[in-house]
N, C-alpha and C positions, 0 to 999 in steps of 0.2 A: 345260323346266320340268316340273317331275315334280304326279303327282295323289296324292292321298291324304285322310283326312278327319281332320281336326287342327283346333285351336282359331281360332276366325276373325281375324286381324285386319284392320286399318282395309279395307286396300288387297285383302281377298281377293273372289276373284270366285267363284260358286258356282256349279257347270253336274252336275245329272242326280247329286247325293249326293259331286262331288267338288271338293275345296278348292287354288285355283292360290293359290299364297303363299310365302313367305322361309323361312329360314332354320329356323328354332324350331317344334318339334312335340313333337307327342307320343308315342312309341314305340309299336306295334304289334308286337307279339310269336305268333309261331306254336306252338304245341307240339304235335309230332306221335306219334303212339301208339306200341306194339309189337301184333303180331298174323299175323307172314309174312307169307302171300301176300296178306292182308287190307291191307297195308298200301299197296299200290299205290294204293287208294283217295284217299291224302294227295296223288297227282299230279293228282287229276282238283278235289280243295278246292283246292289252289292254283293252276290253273288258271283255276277260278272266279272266286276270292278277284282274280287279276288283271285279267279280265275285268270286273270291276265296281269296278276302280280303286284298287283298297286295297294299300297298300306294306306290305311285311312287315318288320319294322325289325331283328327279333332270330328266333333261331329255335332250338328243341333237338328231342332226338329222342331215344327209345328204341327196339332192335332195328331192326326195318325202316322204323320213322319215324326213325330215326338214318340209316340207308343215305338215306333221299330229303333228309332234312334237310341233308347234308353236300354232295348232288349242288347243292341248290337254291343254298346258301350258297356256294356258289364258282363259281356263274353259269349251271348247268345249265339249259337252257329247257326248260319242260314239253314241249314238243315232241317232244324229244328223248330227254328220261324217257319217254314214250310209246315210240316206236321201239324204246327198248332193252330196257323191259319185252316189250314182244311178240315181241321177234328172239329175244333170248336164252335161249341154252338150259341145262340143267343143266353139260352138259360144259366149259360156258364159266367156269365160276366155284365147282364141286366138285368137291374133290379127297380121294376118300376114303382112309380109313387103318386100319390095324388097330386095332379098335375095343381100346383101354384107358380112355379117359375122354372118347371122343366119336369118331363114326364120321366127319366131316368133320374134317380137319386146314386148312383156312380158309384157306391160303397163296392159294390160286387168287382168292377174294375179295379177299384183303386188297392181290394186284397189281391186280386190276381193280379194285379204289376210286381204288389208287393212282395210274393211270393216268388214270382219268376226274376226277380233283382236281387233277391235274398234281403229283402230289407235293405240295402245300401242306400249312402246318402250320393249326390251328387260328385262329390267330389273325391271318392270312393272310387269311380267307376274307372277302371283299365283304360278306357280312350275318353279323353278330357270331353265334358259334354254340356251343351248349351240348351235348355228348354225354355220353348216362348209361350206364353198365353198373354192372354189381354187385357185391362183393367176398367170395368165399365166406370169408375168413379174419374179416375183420374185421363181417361180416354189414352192412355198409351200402353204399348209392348211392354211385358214384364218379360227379363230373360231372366230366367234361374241356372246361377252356376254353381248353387250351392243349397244344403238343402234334400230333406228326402224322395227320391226318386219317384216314388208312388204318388206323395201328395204333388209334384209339379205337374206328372204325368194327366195324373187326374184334371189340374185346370189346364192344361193345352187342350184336353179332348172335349173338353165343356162347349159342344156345341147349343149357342143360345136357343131357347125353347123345346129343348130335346133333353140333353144333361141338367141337373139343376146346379147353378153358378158354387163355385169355390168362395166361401164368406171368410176372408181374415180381419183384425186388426182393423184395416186401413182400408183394404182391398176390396172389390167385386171383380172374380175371374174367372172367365170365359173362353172360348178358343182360340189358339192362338193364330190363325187363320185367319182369323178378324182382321188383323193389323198387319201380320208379318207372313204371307202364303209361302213364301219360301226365306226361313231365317239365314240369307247369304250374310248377312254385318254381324250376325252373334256371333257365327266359328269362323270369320276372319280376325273378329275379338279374342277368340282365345287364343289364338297364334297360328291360324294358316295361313302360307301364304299362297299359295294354289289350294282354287276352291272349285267342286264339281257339285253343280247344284240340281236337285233331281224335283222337277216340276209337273206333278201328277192329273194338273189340272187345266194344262192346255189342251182344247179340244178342235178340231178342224170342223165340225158341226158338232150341231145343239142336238142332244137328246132329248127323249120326251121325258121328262120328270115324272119316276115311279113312287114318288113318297114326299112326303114334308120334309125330310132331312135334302133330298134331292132340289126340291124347290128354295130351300135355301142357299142350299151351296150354290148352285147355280146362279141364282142371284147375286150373290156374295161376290163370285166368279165373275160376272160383268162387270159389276163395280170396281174392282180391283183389277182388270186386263190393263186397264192404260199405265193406273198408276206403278205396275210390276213392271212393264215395259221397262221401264228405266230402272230399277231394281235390278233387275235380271243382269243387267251389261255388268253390272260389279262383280259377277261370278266368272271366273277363266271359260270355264267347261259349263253347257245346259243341256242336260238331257231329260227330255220332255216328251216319256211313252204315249203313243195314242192310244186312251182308254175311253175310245166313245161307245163303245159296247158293252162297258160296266158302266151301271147307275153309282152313285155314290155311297147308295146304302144296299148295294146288294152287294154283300158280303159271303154268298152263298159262291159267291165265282173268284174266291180268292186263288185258288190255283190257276184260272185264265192270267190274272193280274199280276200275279208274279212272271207269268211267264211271258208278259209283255214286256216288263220290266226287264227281264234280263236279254229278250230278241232287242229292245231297242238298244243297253246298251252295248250287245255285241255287236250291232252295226255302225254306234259310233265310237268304236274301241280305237280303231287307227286316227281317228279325229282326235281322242281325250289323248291319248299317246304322243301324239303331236305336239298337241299342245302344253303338256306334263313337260315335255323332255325342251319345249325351245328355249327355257331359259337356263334349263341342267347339263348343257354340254354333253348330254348325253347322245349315243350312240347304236344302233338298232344291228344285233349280229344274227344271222341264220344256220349258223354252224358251215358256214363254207370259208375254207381257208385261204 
C-alpha cells in the first residue's frame, strides 16, 4: 500500500501527515529547474520529498532538472543519483569538438542517458514525464511527452555555445532554460494538480563567474528573474535551495549540492505539508491517542 497526502475518504487511516487509501487521488507534480551543476540539488529535494511520504505523480525538467527528471521517472533511486553524481567524471560524458556552434558535440551524454534509461521512450517511463528545451528557429519551448528519452535529454541540456544545438526536421534545439527555467505549465499539462516546483537558480547574491558556462547562466539568470517572478506564483509549493557557493559548472561539488537540496527541503517540509494537505482534508496524527 503506497503513502501519500490525497483527499480523505471513509476508510482512510492517518499516521505522522500520511494518507493509507484506494484508488483515487490527487496528482502531485514535480518540476525541476535548469542551473548545471546547481542542479544536483533536485536529488537531495527528492530525496526529502520521499523521506516524508509524498509520491510524486508527474514530473518535467529543464536542462539538468530534465537530466535528474528522466533518471527519477524511469526508477532511478536517489541513492544511486548520489553515487553517480560524485563518481563521475568529465571524461565520462564529454566529448569535445571543433568548436563551430558549441565546444561539446553531446554524443557521449546522450549514450550515457541512453544507457542509464535502458533506452526507454518517453512515454515508457513509470512517472509520466515532461522534457523542455528551446527552439532557436521558431523562438518557443518545445515540451517533449513523447519520444526517446536520450535524444530529448540531450536538447534540454544544449547549453548555447557550449553543447552543440540538436538539428531536426524543422527544429534548432538548445536548453531548455532558455525559455522555461522552471517548466511549472508542462506537469500541470500532464495532470497535476498540486505542483512543487524546485528553483535551483535563485541566489541571494551574485557570485563571481568561474567559467563561460557560469557567465552565461548568470546572465541568462538576470534576464529571466522578472519574467519568472510571475511564473513561479503558478506553482502551489517553491523551493528554491541557496546555492551561492556552487558555480554553475562546478560539478566537482555535487555532493555539497545535493545536500543543500535536501537541508532546504527538510526545512520547508511543514510548509509543503501544509500546503499538500489544505485542500485534501487531510489530517496530521503523532501516535497519541
Amino acid at each position: 500500500m503506497r503513502l501519500f497526502l490525497l483527499p480523505l475518504p471513509p476508510d482512510c487511516i492517518v499516521l505522522n501527515h500520511k494518507c493509507l487509501w484506494g484508488d483515487d487521488r490527487v496528482g502531485i507534480g514535480l518540476a525541476l529547474g535548469s542551473g548545471g551543476a546547481k542542479g544536483f540539488a533536485h536529488v537531495g529535494v527528492i530525496k526529502a520529498l520521499e523521506e516524508a511520504g509524498i509520491t510524486i505523480d508527474y514530473i518535467s525538467g529543464s536542462s539538468m532538472g530534465a537530466l535528474i527528471a528522466a533518471f527519477y521517472a524511469t526508477g532511478m533511486r536517489t541513492v544511486f543519483m548520489e553515487q553517480l553524481a560524485t563518481t563521475l567524471r568529465w571524461r565520462h560524458w564529454v566529448d569535445f569538438t571543433v568548436p563551430k556552434m558549441g565546444m561539446v558535440n553531446g554524443e557521449k551524454v546522450k549514450q550515457m542517458v541512453h544507457m542509464l534509461t535502458k533506452g526507454q521512450n518517453i512515454e515508457q517511463a513509470k512517472i509520466p514525464l515532461a522534457i523542455v528545451a528551446t527552439d532557436l528557429l521558431s523562438r518557443q519551448r518545445v515540451v517533449f511527452t513523447h519520444g526517446n528519452i536520450a535524444e530529448a535529454v540531450r536538447a534540454s541540456i544544449a547549453i548555447p555555445g557550449v553543447f552543440v544545438p540538436v538539428f531536426t526536421e524543422n527544429a534548432v534545439l538548445v536548453d531548455g532554460g532558455v525559455l522555461d527555467r522552471v517548466p511549472i505549465e508542462a506537469v500541470r499539462n500532464l495532470g497535476a494538480s498540486k505542483v512543487i516546483a524546485v528553483d535551483v537558480s535563485v541566489n541571494s547574491q551574485t557570485t563571481l563567474p568561474q567559467s563561460m558556462i557560469d557567465v552565461f547562466f548568470q546572465s541568462l539568470d538576470i534576464m529571466q528573474e522578472q519574467v519568472y517572478q510571475s511564473v513561479r506564483s503558478a506553482a502551489d509549493i517553491a523551493i528554491t535551495p541557496q546555492l551561492t557557493s556552487i558555480g554553475i559548472s562546478q560539478f566537482s561539488k555535487a555532493a555539497l549540492a545535493i545536500d543543500i537540496g535536501y537541508q532546504s527541503a527538510k526545512a520547508q517540509m511543514e510548509e509543503v505539508l501544509r500546503e499538500l494537505e489544505k485542500d485534501n482534508h487531510c489530517e496530521t496524527y503523532d501516535g497519541a491517542s
